[in-house]
C-alpha positions as CSV (number, residue, x, y, z in Angstrom):
1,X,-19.0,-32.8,-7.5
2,X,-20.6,-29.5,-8.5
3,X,-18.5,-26.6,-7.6
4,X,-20.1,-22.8,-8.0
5,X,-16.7,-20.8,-9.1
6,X,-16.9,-16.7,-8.5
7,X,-15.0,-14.3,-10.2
8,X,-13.8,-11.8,-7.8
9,X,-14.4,-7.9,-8.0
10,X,-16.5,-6.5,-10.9
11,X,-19.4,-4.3,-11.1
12,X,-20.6,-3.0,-7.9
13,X,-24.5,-2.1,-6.8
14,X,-23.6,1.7,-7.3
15,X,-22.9,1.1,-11.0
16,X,-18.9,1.5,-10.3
17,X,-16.7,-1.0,-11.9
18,X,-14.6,-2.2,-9.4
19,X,-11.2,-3.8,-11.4
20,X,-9.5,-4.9,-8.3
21,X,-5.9,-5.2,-8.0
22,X,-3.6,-4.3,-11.2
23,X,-0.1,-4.8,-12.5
24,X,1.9,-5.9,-15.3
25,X,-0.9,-4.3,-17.5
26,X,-3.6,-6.0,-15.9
27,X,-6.6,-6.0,-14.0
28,X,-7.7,-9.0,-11.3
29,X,-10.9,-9.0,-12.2
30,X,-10.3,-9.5,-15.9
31,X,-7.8,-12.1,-15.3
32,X,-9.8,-14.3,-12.2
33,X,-12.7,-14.3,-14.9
34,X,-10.8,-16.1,-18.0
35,X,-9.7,-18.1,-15.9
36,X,-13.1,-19.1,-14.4
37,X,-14.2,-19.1,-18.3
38,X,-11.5,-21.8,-18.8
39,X,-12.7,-24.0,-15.2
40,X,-16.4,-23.8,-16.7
41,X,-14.8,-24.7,-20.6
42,X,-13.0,-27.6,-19.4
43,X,-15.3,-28.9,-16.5
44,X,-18.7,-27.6,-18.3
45,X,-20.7,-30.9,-16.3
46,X,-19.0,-30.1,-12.7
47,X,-18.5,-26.0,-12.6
48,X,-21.4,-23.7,-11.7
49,X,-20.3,-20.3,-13.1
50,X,-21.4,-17.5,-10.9
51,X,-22.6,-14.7,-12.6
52,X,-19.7,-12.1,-14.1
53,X,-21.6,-9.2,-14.2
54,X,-21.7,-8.1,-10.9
55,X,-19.3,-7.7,-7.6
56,X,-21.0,-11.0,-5.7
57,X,-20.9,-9.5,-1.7
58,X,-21.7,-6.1,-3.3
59,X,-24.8,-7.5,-4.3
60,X,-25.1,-9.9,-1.4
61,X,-25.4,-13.0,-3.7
62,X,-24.1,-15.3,-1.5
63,X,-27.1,-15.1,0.7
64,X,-29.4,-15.6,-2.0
65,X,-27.8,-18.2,-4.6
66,X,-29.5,-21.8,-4.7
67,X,-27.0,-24.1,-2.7
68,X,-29.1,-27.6,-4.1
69,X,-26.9,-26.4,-7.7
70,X,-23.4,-26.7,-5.7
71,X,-21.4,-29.0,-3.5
72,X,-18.4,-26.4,-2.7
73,X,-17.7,-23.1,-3.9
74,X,-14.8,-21.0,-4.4
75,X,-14.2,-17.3,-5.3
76,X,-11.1,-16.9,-7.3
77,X,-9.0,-13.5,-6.8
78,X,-5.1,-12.1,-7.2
79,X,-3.1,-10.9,-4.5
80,X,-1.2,-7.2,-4.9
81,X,2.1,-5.7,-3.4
82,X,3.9,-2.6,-3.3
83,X,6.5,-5.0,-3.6
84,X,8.0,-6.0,-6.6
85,X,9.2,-9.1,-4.9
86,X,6.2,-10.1,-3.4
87,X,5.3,-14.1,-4.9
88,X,3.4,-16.9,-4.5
89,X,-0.5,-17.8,-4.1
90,X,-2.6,-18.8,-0.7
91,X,-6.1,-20.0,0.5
92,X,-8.3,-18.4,2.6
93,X,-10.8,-19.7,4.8
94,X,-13.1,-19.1,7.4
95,X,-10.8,-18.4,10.6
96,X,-12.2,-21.2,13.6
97,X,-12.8,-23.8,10.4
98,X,-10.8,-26.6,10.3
99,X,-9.4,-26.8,6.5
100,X,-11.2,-30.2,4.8
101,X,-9.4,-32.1,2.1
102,X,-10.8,-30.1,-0.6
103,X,-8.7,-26.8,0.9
104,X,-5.5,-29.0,1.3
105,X,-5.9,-30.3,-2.1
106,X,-5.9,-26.5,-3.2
107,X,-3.5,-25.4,-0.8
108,X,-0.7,-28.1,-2.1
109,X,-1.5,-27.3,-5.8
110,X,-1.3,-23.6,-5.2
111,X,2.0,-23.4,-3.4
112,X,3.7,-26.1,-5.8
113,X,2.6,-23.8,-8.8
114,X,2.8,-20.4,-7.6
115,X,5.5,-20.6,-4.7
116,X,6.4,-17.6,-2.6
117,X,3.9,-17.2,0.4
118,X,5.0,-18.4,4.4
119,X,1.4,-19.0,4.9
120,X,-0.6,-20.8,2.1
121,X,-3.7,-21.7,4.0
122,X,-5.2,-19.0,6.7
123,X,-8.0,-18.3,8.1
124,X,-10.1,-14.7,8.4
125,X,-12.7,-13.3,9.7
126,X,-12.6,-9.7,8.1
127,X,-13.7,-11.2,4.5
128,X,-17.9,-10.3,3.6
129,X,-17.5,-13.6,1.1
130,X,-16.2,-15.4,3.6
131,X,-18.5,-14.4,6.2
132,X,-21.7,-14.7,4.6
133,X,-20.9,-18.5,3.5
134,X,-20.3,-19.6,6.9
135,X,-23.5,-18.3,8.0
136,X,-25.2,-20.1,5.2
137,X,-23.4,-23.2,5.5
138,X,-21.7,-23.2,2.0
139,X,-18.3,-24.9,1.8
140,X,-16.5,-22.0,0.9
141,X,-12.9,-20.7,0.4
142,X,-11.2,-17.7,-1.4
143,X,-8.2,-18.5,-3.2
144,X,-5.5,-15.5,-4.0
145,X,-4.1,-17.5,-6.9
146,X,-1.2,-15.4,-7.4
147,X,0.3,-11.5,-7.4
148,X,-0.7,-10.1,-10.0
149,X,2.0,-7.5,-9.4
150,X,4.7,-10.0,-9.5
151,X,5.8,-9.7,-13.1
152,X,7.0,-13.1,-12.9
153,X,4.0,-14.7,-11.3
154,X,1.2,-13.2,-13.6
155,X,3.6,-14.0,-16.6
156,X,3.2,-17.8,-15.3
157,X,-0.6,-17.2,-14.8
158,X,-1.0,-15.6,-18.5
159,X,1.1,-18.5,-20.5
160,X,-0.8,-21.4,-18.2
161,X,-4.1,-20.5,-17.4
162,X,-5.4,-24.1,-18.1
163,X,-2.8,-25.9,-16.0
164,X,-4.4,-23.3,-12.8
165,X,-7.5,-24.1,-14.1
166,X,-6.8,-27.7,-14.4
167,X,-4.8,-27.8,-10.8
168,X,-7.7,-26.1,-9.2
169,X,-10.4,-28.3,-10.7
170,X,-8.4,-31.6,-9.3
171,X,-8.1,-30.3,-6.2
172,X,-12.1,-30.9,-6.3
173,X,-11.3,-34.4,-7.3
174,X,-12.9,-32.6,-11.0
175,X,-11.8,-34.4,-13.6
176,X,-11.0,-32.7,-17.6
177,X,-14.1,-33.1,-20.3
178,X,-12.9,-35.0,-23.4
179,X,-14.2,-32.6,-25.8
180,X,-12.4,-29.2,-24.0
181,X,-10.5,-27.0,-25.9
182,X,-7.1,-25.2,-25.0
183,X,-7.0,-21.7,-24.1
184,X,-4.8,-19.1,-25.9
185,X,-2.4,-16.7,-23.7
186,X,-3.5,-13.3,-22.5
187,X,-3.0,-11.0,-25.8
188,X,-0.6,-8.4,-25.6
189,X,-2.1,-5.2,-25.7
190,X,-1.4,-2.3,-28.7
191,X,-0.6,0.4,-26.2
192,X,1.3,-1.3,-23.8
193,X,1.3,-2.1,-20.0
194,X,-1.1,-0.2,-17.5
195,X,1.4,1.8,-14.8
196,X,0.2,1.4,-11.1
197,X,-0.2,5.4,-8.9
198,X,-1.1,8.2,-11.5
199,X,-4.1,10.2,-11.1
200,X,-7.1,8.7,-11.6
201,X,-10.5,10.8,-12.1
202,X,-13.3,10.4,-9.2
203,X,-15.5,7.8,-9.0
204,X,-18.7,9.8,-8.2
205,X,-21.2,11.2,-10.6
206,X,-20.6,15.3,-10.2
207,X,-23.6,18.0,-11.6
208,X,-22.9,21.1,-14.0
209,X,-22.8,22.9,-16.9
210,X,-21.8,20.4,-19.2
211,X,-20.5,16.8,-18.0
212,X,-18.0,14.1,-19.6
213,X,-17.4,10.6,-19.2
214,X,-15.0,8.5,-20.5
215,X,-14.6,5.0,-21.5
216,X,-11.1,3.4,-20.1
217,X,-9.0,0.4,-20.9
218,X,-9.8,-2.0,-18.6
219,X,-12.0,0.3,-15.9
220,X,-14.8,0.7,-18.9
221,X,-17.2,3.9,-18.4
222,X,-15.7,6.1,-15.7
223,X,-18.4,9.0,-13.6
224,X,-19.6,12.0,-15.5
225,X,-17.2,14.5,-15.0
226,X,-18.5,18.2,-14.7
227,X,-17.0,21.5,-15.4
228,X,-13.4,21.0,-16.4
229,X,-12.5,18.2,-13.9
230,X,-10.1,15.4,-14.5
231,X,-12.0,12.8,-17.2
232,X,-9.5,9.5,-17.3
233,X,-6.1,9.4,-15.5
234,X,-2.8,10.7,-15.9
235,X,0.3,8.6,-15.1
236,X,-1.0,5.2,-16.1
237,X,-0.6,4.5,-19.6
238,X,-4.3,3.8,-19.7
239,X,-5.9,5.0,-23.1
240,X,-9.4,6.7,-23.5
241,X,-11.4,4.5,-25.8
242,X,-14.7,6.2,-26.1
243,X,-16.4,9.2,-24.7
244,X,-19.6,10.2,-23.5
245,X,-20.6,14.4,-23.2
246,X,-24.0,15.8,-21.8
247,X,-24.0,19.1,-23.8
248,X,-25.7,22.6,-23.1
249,X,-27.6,22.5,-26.4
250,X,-26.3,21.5,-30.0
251,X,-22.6,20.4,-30.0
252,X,-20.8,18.2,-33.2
253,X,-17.7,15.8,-32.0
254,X,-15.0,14.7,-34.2
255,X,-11.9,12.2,-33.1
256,X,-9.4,10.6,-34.4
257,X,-9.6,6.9,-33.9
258,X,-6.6,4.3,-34.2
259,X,-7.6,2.5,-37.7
260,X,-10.1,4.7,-38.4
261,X,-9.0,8.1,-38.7
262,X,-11.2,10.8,-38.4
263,X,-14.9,10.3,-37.5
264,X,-18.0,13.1,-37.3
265,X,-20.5,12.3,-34.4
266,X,-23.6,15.2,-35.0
267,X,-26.1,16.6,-33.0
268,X,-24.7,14.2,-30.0
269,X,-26.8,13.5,-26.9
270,X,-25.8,12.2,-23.8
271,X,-25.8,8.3,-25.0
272,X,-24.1,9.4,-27.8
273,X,-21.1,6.8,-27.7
274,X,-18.1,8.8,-29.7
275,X,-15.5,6.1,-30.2
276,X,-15.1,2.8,-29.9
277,X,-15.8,0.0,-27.5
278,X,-14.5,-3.2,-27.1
279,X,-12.2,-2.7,-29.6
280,X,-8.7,-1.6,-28.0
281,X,-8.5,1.7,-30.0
282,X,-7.4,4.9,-28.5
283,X,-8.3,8.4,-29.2
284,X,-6.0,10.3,-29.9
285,X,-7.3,13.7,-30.5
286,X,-10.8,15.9,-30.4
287,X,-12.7,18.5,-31.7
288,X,-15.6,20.5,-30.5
289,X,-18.1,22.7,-32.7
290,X,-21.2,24.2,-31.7
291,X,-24.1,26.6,-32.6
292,X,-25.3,28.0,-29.7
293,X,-22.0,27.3,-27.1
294,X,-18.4,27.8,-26.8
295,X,-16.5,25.1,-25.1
296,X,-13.2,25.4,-23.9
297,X,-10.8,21.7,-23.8
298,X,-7.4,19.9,-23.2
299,X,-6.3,16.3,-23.5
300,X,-3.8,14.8,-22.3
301,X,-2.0,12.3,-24.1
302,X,1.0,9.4,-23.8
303,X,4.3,10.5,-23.6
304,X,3.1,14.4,-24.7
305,X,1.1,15.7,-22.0
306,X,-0.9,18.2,-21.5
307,X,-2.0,20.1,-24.6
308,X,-3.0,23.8,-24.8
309,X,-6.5,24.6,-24.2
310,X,-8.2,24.9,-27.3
311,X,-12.0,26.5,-28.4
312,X,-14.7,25.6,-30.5
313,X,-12.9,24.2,-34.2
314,X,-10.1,23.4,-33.0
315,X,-8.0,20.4,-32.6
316,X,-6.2,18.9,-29.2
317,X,-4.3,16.2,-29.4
318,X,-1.7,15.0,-31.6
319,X,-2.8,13.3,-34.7
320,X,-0.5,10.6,-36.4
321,X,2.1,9.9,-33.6
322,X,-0.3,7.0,-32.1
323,X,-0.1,8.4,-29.0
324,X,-3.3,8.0,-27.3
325,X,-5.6,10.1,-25.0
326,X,-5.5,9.3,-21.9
327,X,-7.2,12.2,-19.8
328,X,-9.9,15.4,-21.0
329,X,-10.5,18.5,-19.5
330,X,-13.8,20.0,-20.9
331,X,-15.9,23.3,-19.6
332,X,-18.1,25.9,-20.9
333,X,-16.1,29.3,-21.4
334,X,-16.3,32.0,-19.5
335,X,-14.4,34.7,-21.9
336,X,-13.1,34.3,-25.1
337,X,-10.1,36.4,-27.0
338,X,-7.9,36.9,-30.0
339,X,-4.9,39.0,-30.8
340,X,-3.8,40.1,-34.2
341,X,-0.1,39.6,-34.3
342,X,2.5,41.3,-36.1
343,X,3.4,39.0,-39.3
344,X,1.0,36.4,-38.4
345,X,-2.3,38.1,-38.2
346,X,-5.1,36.9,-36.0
347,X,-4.7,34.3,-33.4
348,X,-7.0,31.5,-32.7
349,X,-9.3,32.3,-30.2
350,X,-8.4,31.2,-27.0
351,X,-10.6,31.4,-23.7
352,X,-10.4,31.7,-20.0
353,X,-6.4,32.8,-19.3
354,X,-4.8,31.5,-21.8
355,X,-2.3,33.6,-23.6
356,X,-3.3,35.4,-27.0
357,X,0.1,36.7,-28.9
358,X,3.4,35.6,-28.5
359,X,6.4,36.2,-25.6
360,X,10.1,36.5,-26.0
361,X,9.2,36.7,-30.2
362,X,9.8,40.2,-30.0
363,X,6.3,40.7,-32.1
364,X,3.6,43.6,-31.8
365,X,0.2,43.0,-30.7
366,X,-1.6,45.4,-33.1
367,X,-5.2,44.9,-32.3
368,X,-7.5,42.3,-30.3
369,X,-10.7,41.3,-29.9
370,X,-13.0,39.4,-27.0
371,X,-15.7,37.9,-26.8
372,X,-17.8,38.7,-23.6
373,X,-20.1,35.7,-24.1
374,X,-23.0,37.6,-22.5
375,X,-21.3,40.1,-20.6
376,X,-21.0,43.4,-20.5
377,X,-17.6,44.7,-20.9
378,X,-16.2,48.4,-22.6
379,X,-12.7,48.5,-23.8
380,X,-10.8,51.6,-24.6
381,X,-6.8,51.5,-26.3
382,X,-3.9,53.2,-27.0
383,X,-2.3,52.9,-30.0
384,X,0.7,54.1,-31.3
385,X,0.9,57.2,-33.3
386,X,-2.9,57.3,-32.4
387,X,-3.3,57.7,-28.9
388,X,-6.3,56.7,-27.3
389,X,-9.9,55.4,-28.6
390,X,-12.6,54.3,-26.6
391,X,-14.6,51.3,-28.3
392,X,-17.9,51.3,-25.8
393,X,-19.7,48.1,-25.0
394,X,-18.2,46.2,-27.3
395,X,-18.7,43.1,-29.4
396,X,-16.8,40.1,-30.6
397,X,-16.8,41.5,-33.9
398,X,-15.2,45.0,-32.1
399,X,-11.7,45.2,-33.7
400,X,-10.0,46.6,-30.3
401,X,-7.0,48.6,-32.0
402,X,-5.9,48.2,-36.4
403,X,-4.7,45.6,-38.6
404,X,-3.1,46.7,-42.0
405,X,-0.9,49.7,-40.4
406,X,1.7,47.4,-38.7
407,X,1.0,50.0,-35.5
408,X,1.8,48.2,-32.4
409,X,-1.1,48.5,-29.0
410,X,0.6,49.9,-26.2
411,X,-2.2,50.3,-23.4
412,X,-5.3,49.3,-22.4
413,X,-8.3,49.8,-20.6
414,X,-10.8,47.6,-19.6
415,X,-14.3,47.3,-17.9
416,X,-16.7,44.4,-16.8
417,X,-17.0,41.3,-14.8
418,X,-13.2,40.0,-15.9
419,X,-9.7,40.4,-15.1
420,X,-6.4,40.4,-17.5
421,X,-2.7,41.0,-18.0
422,X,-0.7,42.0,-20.7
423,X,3.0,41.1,-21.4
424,X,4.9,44.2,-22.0
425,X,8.0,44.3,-24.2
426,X,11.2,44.0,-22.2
427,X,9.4,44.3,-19.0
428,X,7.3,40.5,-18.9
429,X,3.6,40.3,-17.7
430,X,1.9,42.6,-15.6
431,X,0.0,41.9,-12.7
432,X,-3.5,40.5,-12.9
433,X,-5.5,43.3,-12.1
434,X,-9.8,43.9,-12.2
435,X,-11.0,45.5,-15.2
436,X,-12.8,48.4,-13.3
437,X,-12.6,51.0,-16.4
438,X,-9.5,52.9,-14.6
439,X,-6.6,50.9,-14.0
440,X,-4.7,50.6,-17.6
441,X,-2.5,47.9,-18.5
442,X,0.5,48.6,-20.5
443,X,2.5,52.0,-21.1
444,X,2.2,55.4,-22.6
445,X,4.7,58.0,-24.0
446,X,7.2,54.8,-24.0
447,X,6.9,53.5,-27.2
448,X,6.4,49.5,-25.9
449,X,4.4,47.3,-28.0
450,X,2.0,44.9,-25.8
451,X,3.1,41.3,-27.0
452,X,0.3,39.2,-25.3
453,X,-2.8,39.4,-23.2
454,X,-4.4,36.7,-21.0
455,X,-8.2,37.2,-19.9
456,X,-10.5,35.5,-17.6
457,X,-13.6,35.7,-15.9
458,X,-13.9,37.2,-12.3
């Protein structure tokens, strides 16, 4: 007996990984292919190993393989439920076939070892695998070993794969080479179990400015992102391993990797792998710089969540807790701001409405200063005991108000291609309202400091 065994799921002709079913921290088509490893380790004379690397009806290998290698052939998969309940393994085979004693062989080992199913050998029609192999004449069936959202079934799968492997081999009167070896449990991983529902980045390459992909526990490189779309998932306890960025022009990476710390990646390019791969070591934070771009990003991260939106320098993420990164938010920025805060001084520079200053600290913004990133924009302010000064067309280095006279900005007057809002004392934010070089924002003749400003790009 020669018997071709197929790994279910896996890479499709688009380039998309497709992981199958997943539970319990798992993925099917990670599981169904140790344990075709382990038929093909302890049967290496009587199994024909399809190849892993590729989704088999995807690629429409069934019509092309050599049947003179193989007698029968099998495709080994794992069921799924929204169930927690839901138990037990079945066969499939071609529905109008009459099941030969190779599919009753599988069928009574199947529903001994993983018990649970009414029906534990069916017939369908609906199935490209088994469709294809009935027009080519292949003795063929699908076997759903188990539910691999059934903690208890893929906990039974995990500690015994070579007694499945073993039951399914005999079922093909396959008997156990002399010289095999015995297979060691599913490890457990560092960061815990995978959660099924979440959010889960798309799964089609997008065009931009700048573009992202990410490399995910168990998925492995995800679609190039663009533009400040979801990179990863949120909700699933699924860590971000490595990461790929397509930058305007020059841009340095640094991240904090599990057992390595920190770690420099210069001058990247697109195939510029930042992290690690194979190696079951999150990220757990990131940092942008660059000479000719400012880049405005967010991660979020296990049991945290969202961070702030940080610029160019700074940090996001949360270094030391190993919490890992599970999602990244990365875009070109449109605007970018400071304020210089009473007792504090200047702010980091933040970007595209997010809040420079503080609220419900009761502290003075005394002076700010934007960066138009190409724009054109004028700013005129009011400051306390000095009334009004118009700046022009400014600058980033334009110092919009005074530092060193603890004199608080109380209105302000805007022009360009941007909107904003200030948060007043006592009175909260403002509306968001068009910088058209008349409208003011803040108060005069009331002695009010402005506590915050948010800016963004029309």
């Amino acid at each position: 007996m020669k018997l071709l065994v197929v790994a279910g799921h896996g890479k499709k002709s688009s380039g998309v990984m497709d992981n199958g079913a997943g539970g319990s921290g798992y993925n099917e088509a990670e599981r169904v292919r140790t344990l075709a490893n382990r038929m093909k380790a302890l049967a290496p004379d009587s199994v024909v190993l399809g190849d892993q690397s590729k989704k088999w009806i995807d690629y429409g290998l069934y019509n092309t393989v050599n049947k003179s290698t193989f007698d029968c052939a099998i495709e080994l998969h794992m069921d799924s439920s929204s169930s927690a309940s839901a138990k037990g393994g079945h066969v499939i085979i071609k529905s109008g076939y009459s099941a030969d004693k190779y599919d009753k062989a599988l069928e009574s080992f199947i529903k001994g070892y993983f018990p649970g199913r009414s029906s534990t050998l069916v017939g369908r029609s609906d199935l490209g695998a088994v469709n294809s192999c009935a027009n080519r004449g292949i003795n063929f069936r699908l076997l759903e070993t188990c539910f691999i959202s059934n903690t208890s079934d893929i906990a039974k799968f995990n500690s015994n794969v070579d007694a499945v492997a073993k039951g399914i081999l005999a079922a093909f009167g396959i008997g156990i080479s002399s010289g095999s070896t015995t297979a060691t449990t599913a490890p457990a991983d560092p960061d815990g179990n995978i959660k099924s529902g979440g959010v889960s980045q798309t799964t089609k390459d997008q065009t931009g400015k700048v573009l992202l992909s990410t490399h995910m526990r168990d998925i492995g490189w995800g679609a190039w992102v663009a533009d400040g779309n979801l990179a990863g998932s949120t909700g699933q306890n699924r860590r971000i391993e490595a990461i790929k960025i397509k930058p305007v022009k020059q841009m340095d990476v640094t991240v904090h990797i599990k057992d390595i710390s920190d770690k420099k990646y210069s001058n990247i390019t697109n195939s510029t792998v930042i992290g690690t791969v194979g190696e079951k070591k999150r990220l757990e934070a990131i940092m942008i710089e660059s000479s000719d771009t400012i880049y405005t990003y967010r991660v979020h991260q296990k049991d945290i969540g969202w961070s702030a939106w940080v610029t160019n320098g700074q940090w996001a993420g949360t270094k030391g807790k190993s919490k890992q990164i599970e999602a990244i938010e990365l875009k070109v920025a449109g605007v970018v701001y400071q304020a210089h805060v009473q007792s504090t001084g200047w702010s980091a520079w933040v970007a595209d409405g997010e809040t420079a200053g503080t609220t419900n600290q009761s502290k003075r913004v005394e002076a700010i200063r934007i960066n138009p990133l190409g724009m054109e924009i004028e700013a005129s302010a009011h400051m306390q005991d000095d009334g009004w000064k118009d700046y022009g067309k400014i600058t980033k280095d334009t110092i919009i108000g005074t530092t060193g006279k603890s004199a608080r900005l109380e209105c302000l007057r805007l022009k360009g291609n941007i909107e904003y809002r200030v948060h007043i004392q006592g009175t909260g934010w403002t509306a968001w309202t068009k910088a058209d070089g008349v409208a003011t924002m803040g108060t005069i003749g009331q002695s009010l400091r402005v506590e915050a400003i948010e800016i963004r790009k029309k």
